[in-house]
VEXDREN-2710 file (C-alpha; in Angstrom, 1 decimal):
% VEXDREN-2710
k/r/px/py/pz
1/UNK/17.3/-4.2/4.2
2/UNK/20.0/-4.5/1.9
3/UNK/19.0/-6.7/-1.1
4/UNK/21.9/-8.5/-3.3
5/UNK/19.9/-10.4/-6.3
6/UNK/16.8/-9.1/-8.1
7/UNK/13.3/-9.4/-6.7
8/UNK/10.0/-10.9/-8.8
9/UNK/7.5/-8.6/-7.7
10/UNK/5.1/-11.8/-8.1
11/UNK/7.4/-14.0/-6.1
12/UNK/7.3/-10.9/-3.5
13/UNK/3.1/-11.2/-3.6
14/UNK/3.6/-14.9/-3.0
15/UNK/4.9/-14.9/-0.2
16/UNK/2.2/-12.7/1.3
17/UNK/-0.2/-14.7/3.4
18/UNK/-2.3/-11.9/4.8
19/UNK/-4.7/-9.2/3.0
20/UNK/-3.8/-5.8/4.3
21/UNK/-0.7/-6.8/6.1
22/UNK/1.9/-5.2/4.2
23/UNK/5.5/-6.6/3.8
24/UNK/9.0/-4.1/2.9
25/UNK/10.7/-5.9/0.4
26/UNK/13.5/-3.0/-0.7
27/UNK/14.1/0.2/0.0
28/UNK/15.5/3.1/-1.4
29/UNK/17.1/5.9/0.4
30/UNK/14.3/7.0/2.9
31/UNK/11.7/5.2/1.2
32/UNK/10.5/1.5/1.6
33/UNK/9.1/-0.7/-1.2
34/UNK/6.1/-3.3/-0.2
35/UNK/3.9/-5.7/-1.7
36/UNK/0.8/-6.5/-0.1
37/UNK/-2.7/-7.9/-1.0
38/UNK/-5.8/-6.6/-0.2
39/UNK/-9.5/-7.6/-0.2
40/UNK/-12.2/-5.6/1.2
41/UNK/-12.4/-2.0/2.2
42/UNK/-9.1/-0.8/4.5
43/UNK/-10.5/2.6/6.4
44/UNK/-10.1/6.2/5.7
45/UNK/-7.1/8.1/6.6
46/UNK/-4.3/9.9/5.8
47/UNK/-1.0/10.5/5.8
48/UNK/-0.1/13.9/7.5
49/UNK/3.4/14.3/6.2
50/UNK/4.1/11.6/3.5
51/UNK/2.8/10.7/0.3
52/UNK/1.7/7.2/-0.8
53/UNK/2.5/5.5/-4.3
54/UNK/-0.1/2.8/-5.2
55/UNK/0.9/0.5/-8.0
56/UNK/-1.2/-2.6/-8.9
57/UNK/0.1/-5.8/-9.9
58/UNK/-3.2/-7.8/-10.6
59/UNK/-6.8/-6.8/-9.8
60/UNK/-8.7/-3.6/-9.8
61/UNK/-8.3/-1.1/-7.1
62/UNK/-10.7/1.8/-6.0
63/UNK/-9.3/4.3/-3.9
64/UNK/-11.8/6.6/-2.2
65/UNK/-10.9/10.7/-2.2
66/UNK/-12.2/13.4/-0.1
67/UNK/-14.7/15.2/-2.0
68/UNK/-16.4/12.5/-3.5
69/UNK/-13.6/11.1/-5.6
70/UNK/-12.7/7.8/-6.6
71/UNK/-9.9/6.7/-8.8
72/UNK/-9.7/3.0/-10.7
73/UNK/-6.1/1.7/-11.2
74/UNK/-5.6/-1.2/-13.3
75/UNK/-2.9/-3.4/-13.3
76/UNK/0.0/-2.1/-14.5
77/UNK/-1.3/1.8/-13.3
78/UNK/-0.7/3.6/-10.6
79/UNK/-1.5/6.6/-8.1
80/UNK/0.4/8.8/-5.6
81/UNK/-2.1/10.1/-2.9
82/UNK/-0.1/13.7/-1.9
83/UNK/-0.3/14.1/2.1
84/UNK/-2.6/14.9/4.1
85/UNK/-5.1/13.7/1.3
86/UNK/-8.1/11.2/3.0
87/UNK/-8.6/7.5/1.0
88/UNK/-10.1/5.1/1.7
89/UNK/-8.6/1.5/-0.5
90/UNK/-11.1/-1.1/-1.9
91/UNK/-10.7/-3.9/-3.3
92/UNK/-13.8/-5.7/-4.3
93/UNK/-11.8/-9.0/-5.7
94/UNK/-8.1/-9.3/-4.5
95/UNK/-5.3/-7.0/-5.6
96/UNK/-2.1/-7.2/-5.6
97/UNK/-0.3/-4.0/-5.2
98/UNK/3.1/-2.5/-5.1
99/UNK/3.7/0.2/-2.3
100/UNK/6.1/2.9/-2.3
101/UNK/6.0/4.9/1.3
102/UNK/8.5/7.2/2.7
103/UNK/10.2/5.2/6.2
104/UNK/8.2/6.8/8.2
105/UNK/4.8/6.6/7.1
106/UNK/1.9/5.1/9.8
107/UNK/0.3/2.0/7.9
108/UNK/-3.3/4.1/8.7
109/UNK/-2.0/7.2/10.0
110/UNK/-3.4/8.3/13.2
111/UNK/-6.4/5.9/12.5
112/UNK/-5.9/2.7/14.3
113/UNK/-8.2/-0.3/13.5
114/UNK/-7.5/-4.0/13.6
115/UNK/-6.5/-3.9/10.3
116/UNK/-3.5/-1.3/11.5
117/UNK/0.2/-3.6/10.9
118/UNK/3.0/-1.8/12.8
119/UNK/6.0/-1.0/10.5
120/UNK/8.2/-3.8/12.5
121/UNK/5.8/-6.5/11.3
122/UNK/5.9/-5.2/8.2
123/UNK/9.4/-5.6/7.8
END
């Protein structure tokens, strides 16, 4: 995906009609760039070999840890969850949320659910 003009992050979310159902908007080098919006609890999981940048745009995000963790972005903050780390996203009002995710990384990991979007939908 080869992008020639700049991109509003809040056009991006826009155009996003589906919570949880990511969409690539950019990518850099081996790593894609996606907006999605998200209400509700996703599932835990985790990412064997990538890490995962959260970044919220609007809303409050809770991500569950292992070990009885939680962490509370804001908008404007973010998180990277290293691999192999399980979360669990919540969003208890809708969030919009900036993704960054190496190429290759499984939407829920080996955890399939119907809330699992396959990377070519996503693109």
């Amino acid at each position: 995906m080869e992008i020639l003009e700049p991109a509003r992050i809040a056009d991006e979310l826009e155009r996003v009609r589906d919570h949880w159902h990511p969409r690539v908007v950019g990518r850099v080098n081996d790593q894609y760039v996606k907006v999605a919006k998200l209400l509700g609890e996703l599932v835990w999981h985790d990412h064997a070999d990538e890490d995962e940048m959260f970044l919220v745009v609007y809303g409050r995000l809770r991500i569950q840890l292992e070990g009885d963790r939680e962490v509370v972005l804001e908008p404007g903050q973010f998180f990277v969850v290293p691999r192999g780390v399980q979360h669990n996203p919540i969003a208890d009002e809708e969030v919009g949320i900036v993704l960054i995710e190496t190429v290759t990384t499984a939407h829920t990991g080996s955890v399939q659910t119907e809330r699992t979007v396959p990377i070519d939908e996503q693109l």
